[in-house]
BAFIGU-745159 format. One line per field, with one value per residue (C-alpha): residue number from 0; x, y, z. Coordinates in Angstrom, 1 decimal. Example, Ala and Ser with C-alpha at 12.3 -4.5 7.8 and 13.67 -1.06 7.14 Angstrom:
n <- 0 / 1
px <- 12.3 / 13.7
py <- -4.5 / -1.1
pz <- 7.8 / 7.1
END
This chain:
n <- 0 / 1 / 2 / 3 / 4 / 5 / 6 / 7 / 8 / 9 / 10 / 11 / 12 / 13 / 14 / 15 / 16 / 17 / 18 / 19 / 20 / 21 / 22 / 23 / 24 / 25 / 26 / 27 / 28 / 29 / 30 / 31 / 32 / 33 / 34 / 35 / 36 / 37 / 38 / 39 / 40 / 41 / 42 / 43 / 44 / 45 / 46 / 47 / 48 / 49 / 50 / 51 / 52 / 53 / 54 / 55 / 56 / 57 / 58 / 59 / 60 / 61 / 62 / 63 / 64 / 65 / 66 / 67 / 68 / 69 / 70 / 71 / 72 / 73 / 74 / 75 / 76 / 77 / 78 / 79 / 80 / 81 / 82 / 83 / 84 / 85 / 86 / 87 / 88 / 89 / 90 / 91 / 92 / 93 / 94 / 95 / 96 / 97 / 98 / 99 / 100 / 101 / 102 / 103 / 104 / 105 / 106 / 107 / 108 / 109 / 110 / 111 / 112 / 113 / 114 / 115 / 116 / 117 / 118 / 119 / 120 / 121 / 122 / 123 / 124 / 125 / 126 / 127 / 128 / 129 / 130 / 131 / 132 / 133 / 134 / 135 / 136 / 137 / 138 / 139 / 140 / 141 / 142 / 143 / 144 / 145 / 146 / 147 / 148 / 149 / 150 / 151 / 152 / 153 / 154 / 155 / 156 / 157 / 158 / 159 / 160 / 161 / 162 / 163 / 164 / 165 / 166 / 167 / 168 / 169 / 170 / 171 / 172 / 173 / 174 / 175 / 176 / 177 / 178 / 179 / 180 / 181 / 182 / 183 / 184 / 185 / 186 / 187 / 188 / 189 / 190 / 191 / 192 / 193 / 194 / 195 / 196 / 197 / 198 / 199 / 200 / 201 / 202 / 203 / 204 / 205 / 206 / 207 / 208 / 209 / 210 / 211 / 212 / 213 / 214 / 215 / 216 / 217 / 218 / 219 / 220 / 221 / 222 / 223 / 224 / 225 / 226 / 227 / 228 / 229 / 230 / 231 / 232 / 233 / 234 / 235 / 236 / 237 / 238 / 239 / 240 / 241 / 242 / 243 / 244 / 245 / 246 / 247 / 248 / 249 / 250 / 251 / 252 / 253 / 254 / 255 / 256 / 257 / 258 / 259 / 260 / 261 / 262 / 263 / 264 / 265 / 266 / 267 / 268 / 269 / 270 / 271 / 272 / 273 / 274 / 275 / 276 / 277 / 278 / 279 / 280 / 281 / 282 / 283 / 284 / 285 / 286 / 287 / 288 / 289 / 290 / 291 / 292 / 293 / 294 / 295 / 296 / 297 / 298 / 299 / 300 / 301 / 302 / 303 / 304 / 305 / 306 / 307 / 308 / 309 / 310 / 311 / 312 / 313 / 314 / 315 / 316 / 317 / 318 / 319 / 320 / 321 / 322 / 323 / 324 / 325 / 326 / 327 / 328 / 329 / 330 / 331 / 332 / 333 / 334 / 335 / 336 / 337 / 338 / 339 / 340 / 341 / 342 / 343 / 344 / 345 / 346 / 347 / 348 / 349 / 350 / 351 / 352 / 353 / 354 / 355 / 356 / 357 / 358 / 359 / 360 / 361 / 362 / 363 / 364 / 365 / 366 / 367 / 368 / 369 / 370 / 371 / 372 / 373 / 374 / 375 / 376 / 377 / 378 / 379 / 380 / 381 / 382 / 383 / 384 / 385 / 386 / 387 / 388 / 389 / 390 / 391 / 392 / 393
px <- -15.1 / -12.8 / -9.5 / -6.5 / -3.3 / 0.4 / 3.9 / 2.9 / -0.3 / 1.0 / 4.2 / 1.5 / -0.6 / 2.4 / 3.6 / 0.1 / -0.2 / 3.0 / 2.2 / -1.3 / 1.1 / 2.8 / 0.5 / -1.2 / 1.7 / 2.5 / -1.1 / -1.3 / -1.1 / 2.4 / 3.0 / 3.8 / 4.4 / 1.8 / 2.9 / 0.4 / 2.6 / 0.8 / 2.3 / 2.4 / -1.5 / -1.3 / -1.0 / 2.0 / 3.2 / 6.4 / 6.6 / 7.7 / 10.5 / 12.0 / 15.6 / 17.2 / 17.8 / 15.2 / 12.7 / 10.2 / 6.4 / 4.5 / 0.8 / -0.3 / -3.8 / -5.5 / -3.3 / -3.6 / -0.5 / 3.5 / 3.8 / 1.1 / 0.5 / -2.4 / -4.7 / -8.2 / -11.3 / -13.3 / -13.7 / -10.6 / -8.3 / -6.8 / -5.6 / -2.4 / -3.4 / -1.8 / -2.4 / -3.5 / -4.1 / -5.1 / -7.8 / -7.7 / -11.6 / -12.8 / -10.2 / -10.5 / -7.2 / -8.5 / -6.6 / -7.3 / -7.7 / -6.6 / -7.1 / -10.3 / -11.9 / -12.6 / -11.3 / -11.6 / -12.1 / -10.7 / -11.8 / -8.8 / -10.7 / -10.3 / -7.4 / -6.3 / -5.8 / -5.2 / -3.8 / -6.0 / -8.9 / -12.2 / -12.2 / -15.6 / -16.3 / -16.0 / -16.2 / -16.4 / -18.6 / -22.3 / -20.7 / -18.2 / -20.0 / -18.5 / -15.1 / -14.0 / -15.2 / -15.3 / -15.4 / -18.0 / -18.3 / -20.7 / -21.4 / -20.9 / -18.6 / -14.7 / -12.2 / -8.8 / -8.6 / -4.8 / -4.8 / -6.4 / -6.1 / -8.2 / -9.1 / -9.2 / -12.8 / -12.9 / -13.9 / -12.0 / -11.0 / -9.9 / -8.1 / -9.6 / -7.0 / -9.3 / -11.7 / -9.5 / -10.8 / -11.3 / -13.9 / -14.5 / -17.0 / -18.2 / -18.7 / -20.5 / -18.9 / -21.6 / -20.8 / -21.3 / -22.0 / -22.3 / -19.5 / -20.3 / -18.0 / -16.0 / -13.0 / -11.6 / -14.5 / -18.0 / -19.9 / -20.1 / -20.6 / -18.4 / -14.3 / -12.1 / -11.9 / -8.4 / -5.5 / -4.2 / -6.0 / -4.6 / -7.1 / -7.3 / -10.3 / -9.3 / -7.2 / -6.1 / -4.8 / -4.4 / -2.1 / -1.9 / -3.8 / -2.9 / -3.7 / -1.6 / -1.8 / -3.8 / -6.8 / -5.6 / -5.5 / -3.1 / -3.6 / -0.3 / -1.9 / 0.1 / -0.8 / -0.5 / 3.1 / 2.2 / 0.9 / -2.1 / -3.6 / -6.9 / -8.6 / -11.4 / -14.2 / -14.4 / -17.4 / -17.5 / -15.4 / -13.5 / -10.7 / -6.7 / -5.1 / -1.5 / 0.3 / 4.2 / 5.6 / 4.7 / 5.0 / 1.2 / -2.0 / -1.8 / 1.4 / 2.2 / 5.4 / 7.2 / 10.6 / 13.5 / 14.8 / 14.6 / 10.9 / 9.7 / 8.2 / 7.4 / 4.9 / 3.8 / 3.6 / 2.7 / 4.2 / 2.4 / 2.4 / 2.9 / 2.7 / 5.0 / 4.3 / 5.5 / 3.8 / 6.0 / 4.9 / 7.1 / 6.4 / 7.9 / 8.9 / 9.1 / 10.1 / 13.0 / 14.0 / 13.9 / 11.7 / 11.4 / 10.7 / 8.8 / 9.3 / 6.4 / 8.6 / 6.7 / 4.1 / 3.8 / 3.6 / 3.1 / 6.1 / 8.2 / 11.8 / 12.3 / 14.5 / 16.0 / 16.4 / 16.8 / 18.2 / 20.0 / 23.4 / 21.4 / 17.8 / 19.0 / 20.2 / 17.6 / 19.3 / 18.2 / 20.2 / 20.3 / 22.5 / 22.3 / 21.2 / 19.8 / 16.4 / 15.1 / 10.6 / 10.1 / 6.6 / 5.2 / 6.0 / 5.3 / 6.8 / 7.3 / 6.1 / 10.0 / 10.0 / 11.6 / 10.7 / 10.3 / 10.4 / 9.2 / 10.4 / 8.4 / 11.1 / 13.9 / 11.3 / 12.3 / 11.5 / 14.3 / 14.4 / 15.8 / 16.6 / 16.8 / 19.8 / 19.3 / 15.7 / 16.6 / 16.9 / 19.8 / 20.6 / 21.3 / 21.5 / 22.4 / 19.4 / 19.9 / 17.6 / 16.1 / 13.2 / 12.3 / 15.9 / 19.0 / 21.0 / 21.0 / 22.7 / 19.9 / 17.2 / 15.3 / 11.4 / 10.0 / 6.7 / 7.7 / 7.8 / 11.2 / 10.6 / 8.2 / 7.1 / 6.7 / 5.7 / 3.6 / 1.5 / 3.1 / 1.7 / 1.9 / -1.1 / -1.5
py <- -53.0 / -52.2 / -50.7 / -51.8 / -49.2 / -51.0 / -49.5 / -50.4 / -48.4 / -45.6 / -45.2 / -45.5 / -42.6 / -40.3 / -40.9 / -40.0 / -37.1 / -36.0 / -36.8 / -34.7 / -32.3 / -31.8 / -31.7 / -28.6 / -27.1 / -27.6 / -26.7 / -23.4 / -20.3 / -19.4 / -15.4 / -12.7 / -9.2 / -6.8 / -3.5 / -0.7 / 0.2 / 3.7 / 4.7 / 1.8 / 1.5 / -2.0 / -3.9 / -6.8 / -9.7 / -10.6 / -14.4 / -14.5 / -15.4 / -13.2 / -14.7 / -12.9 / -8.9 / -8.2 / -10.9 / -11.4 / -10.3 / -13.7 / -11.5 / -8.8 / -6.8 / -3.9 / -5.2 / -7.9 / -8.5 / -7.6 / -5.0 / -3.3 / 0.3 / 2.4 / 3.6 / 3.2 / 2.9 / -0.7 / -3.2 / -4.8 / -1.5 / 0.8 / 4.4 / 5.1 / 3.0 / 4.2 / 1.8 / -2.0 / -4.5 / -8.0 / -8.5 / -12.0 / -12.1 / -11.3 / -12.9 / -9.9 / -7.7 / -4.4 / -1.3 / 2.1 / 3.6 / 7.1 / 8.6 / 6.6 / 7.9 / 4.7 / 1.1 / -2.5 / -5.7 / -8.8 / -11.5 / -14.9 / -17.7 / -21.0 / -21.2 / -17.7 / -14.8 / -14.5 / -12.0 / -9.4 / -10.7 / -8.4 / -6.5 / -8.0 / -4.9 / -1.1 / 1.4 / 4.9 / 4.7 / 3.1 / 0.9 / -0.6 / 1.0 / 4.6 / 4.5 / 7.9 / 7.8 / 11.2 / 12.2 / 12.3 / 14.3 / 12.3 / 9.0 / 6.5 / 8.3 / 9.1 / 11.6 / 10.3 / 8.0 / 7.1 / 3.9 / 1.6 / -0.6 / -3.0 / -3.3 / -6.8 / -6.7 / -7.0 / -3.3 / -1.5 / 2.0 / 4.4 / 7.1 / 9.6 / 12.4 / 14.6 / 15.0 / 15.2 / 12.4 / 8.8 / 6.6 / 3.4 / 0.7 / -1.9 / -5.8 / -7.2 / -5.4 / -4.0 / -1.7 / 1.6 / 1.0 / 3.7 / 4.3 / 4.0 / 6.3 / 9.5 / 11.0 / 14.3 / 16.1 / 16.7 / 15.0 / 13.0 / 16.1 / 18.1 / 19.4 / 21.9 / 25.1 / 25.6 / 24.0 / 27.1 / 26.1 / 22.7 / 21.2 / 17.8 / 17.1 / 18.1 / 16.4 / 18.0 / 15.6 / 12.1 / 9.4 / 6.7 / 5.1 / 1.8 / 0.2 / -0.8 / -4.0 / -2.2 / -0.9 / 2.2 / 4.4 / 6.1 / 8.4 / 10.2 / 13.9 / 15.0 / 18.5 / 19.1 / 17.3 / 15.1 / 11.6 / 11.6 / 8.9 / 8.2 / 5.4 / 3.3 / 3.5 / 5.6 / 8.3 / 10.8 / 14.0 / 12.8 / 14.3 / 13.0 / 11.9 / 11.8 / 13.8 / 12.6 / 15.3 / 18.4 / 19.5 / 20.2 / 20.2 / 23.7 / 23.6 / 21.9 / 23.3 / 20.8 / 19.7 / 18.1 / 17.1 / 13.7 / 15.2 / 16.5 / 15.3 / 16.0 / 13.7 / 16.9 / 15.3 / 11.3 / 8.2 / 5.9 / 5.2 / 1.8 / -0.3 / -3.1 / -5.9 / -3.8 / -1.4 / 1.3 / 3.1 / 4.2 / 6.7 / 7.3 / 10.8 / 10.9 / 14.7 / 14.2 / 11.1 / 8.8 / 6.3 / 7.2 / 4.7 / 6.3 / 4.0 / 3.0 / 2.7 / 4.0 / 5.2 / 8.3 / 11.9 / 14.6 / 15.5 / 12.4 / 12.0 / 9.1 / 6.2 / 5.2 / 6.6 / 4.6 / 6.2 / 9.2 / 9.3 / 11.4 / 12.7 / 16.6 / 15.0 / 14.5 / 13.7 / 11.8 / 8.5 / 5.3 / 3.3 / 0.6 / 3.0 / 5.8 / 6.4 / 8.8 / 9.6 / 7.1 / 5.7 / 2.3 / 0.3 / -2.7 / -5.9 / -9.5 / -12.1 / -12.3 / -8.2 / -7.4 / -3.9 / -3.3 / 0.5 / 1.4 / 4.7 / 6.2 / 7.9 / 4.8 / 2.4 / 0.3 / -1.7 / -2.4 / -4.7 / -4.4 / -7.0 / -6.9 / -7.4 / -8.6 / -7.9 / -3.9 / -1.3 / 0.8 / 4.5 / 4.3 / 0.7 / -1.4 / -2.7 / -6.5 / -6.4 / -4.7 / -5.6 / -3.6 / -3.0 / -5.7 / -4.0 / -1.2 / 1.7 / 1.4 / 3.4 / 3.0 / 3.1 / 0.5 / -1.5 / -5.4 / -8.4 / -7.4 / -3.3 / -1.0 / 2.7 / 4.9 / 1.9 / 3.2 / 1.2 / -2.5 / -5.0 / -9.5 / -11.5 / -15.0
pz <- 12.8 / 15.3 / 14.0 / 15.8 / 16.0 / 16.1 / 15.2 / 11.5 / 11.1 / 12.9 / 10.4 / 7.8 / 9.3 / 9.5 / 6.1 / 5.1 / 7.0 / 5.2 / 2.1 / 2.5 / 3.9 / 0.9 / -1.0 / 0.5 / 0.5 / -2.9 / -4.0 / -2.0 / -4.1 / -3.5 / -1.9 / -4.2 / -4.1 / -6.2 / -7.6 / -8.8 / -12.0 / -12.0 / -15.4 / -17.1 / -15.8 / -14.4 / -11.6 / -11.6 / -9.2 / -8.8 / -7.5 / -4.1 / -2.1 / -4.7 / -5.4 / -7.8 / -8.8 / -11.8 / -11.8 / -14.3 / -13.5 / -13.1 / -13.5 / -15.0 / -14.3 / -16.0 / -19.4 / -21.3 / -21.8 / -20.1 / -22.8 / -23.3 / -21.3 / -22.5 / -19.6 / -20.3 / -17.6 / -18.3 / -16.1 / -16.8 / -17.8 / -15.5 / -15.3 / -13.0 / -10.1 / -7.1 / -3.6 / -3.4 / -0.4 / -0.9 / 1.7 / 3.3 / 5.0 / 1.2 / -0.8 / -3.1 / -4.1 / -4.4 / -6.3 / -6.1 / -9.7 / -9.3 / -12.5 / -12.9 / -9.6 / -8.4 / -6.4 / -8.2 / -6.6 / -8.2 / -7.0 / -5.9 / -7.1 / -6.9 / -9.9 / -9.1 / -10.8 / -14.7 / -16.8 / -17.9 / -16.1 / -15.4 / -12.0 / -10.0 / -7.6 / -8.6 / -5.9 / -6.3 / -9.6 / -10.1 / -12.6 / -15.0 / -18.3 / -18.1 / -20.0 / -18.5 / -14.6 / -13.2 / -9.2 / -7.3 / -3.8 / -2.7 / 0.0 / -2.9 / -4.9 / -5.2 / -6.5 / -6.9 / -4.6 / -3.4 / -1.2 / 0.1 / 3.7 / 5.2 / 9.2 / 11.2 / 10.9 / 7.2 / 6.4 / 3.4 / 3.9 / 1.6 / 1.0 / -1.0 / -2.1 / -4.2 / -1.6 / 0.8 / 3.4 / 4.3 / 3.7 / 5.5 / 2.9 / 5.1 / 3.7 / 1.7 / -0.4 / -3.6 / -6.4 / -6.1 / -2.4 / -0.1 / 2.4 / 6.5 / 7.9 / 6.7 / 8.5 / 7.8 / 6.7 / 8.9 / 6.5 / 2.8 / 0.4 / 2.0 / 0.8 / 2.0 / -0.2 / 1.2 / 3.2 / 4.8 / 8.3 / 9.4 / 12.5 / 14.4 / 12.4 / 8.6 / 6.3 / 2.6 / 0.4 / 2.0 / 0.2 / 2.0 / 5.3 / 7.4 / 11.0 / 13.4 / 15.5 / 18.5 / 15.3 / 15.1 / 12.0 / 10.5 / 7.4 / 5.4 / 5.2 / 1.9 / 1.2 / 5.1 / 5.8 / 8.9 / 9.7 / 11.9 / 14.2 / 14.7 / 17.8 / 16.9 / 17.6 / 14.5 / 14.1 / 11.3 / 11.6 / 14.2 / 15.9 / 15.7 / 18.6 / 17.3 / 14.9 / 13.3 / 11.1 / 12.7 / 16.2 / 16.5 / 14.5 / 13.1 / 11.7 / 8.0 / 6.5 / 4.8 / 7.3 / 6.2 / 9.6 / 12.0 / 13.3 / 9.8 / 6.7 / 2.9 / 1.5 / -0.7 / -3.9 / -3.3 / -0.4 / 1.8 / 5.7 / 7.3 / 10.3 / 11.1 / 13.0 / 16.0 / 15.8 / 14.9 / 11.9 / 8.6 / 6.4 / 2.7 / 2.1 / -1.5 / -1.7 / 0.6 / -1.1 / 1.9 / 4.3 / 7.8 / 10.9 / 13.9 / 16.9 / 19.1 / 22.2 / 25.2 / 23.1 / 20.3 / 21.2 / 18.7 / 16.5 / 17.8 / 16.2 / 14.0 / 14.5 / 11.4 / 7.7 / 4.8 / 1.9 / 3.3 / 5.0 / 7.9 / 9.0 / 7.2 / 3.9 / 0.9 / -2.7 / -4.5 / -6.0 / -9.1 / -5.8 / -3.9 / -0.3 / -2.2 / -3.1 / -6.0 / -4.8 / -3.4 / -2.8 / -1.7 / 1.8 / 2.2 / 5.1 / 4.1 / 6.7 / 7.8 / 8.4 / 5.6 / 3.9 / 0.5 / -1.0 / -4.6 / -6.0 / -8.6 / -10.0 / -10.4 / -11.9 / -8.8 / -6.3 / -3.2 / -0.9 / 2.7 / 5.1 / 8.7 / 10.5 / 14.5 / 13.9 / 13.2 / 10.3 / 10.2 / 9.1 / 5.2 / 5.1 / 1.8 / -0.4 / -0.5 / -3.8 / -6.4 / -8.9 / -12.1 / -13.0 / -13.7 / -10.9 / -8.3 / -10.8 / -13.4 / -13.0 / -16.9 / -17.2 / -19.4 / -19.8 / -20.0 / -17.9 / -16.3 / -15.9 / -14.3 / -15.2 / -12.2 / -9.3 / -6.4 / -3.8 / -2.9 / -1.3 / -0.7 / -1.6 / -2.9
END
């Protein structure tokens, strides 16, 4: 049968097309924004767009509940997680369990996530059956692990902050699997004895890792104060090609200045969609934005400072353009940046105005707490206890 198309069937094909539309739309999991609550040893979501100052959590993970806190290390139980990235290729959120010495995959299915709900990948340890997972210095194994980031071709890297080095775990992803590549020491068994001797090649105490849009990666060196670079294709022991934070690779000294870091003691690193990378400097109380421009060069002066009045200022503040350690970083799908601060049970929100940040800017909101002078610790549906790594997922 031939079918015949006239002004009718066409008005009826659009209004179906709509309709399916809508319902798509209406049935796709809906963004939110995930939080590795590292003392209250869980992992929340707030709902996202987020439209009003302290939200209530819409998940909870490594709990079973909004108000419970204890940190344990089964398979559905966590111990101060610190990083997270939902990986789309996978569809697997995956949090790095610091104190537990290992990574868990959950798995998005098909309903999504529920509260409480069993982890279905562990990296870092054999299993889920060891309720107190210790490190390992080995190819499959992990001590402390910080953060976590995923590259366009679906590989999970990680980085490891007791062992002071980056591991790349290529898919399918298996528990306990071994890792492909390692970065910042010359082999898998290997750690530093000491930090005294910065290199291009060693890394002591990385936090936080994250590509840019060109594949490059970037890893937060803590213990060493700088942000290194590092161009694929990625071989073990490699060499930086960049370093942000320090005006060479054998210098670390912690720098309170508009070239200088202090990650010492915990932050991440973060592209935008720019490519310009931003770092949170939780010992100087402030996020920094090193601009891509013409291209990085080592110990390049950032652009913009959120939560100081200037780049030599580092307070810290319960306000509205203060920050007290913070940690997390994290870009909504408009550009929007999002800071957690361990240390004001917070989480901030910063819009863009004419597509830029500027110098101390205003918070436009704040999750965790009921307004921007309130900086209380609690475990609920409404508070957080010491937030770290941030992230979007479904």
């Amino acid at each position: 049968m031939t079918f015949r198309f006239n002004r009718y069937s066409v008005g009826w094909i659009c209004a179906v097309v709509i309709a399916v539309s809508v319902i798509a739309a209406h049935d796709a999991p809906a963004a939110g924004l995930y939080v590795a609550d590292a003392s209250g040893n869980r992992t929340v979501r707030f709902a996202a767009p987020v439209k009003k100052n302290g939200a209530a959590e819409s998940l909870v993970l490594g709990q079973q509940d909004f108000t419970s806190g204890g940190g344990n290390g089964t398979q559905n139980t966590m111990n101060e997680p610190s990083g997270l990235v939902f990986q789309t290729s996978s569809n697997i959120l995956w949090v790095a369990d610091f104190a537990n010495s290992r990574v868990l995959g959950f798995m998005h299915g098909g309903g999504g996530f529920s509260n409480g709900q069993n982890a279905g990948l562990v990296l870092g340890q054999s299993d889920f059956s060891n309720p107190n997972p210790v490190c390992h210095i080995t190819q499959s194994g992990l001590c402390f692990p910080a953060d976590v980031a995923s590259d366009s071709a679906g590989n999970l890297w990680i980085a490891d902050e007791g062992s002071s080095r980056v591991l790349e775990f290529k898919p399918p992803f298996s528990s306990g699997e071994n890792a492909s590549v390692v970065i910042g020491q010359t082999d898998f068994t290997s750690t530093p004895m000491t930090c005294d001797s910065p290199t291009n090649s060693n890394l002591c105490g990385p936090w936080s890792l994250t590509f840019d849009p060109s594949g490059n990666l970037w890893v937060l060196d803590g213990a060493n104060n700088r942000i290194l670079e590092y161009q694929p294709p990625f071989t073990n022991g490699e060499s930086a090609s960049i370093v942000l934070g320090q005006p060479d690779f054998t210098h670390s000294l912690c720098g309170s200045t508009q070239s200088g870091i202090c990650p010492d003691s915990g932050g991440q690193v973060r592209s935008d969609q720019h490519g310009n990378i931003w770092e949170s400097d939780d010992h100087d109380n402030r996020v920094l934005e090193f601009p891509l421009g013409s291209g990085f060069v080592n110990g390049k002066n950032a652009s913009v400072v959120i939560g100081q009045p200037d780049f030599t200022s580092h307070s810290s503040a319960t306000t509205k353009n203060g920050l007290s350690f913070p940690w997390g970083i994290t870009f909504d799908s408009k550009g929007n940046l999002y800071v957690s601060e361990e240390a004001n049970c917070r989480v901030l929100m910063f819009k863009q105005k004419k597509k830029k940040f500027h110098n101390h800017q205003n918070a436009f909101r704040v999750l965790g707490q009921s307004n921007f002078t309130s900086g209380s610790c609690n475990v609920d549906q409404t508070s957080l206890q010491n937030p770290r790594g941030i992230g979007f997922g479904p």
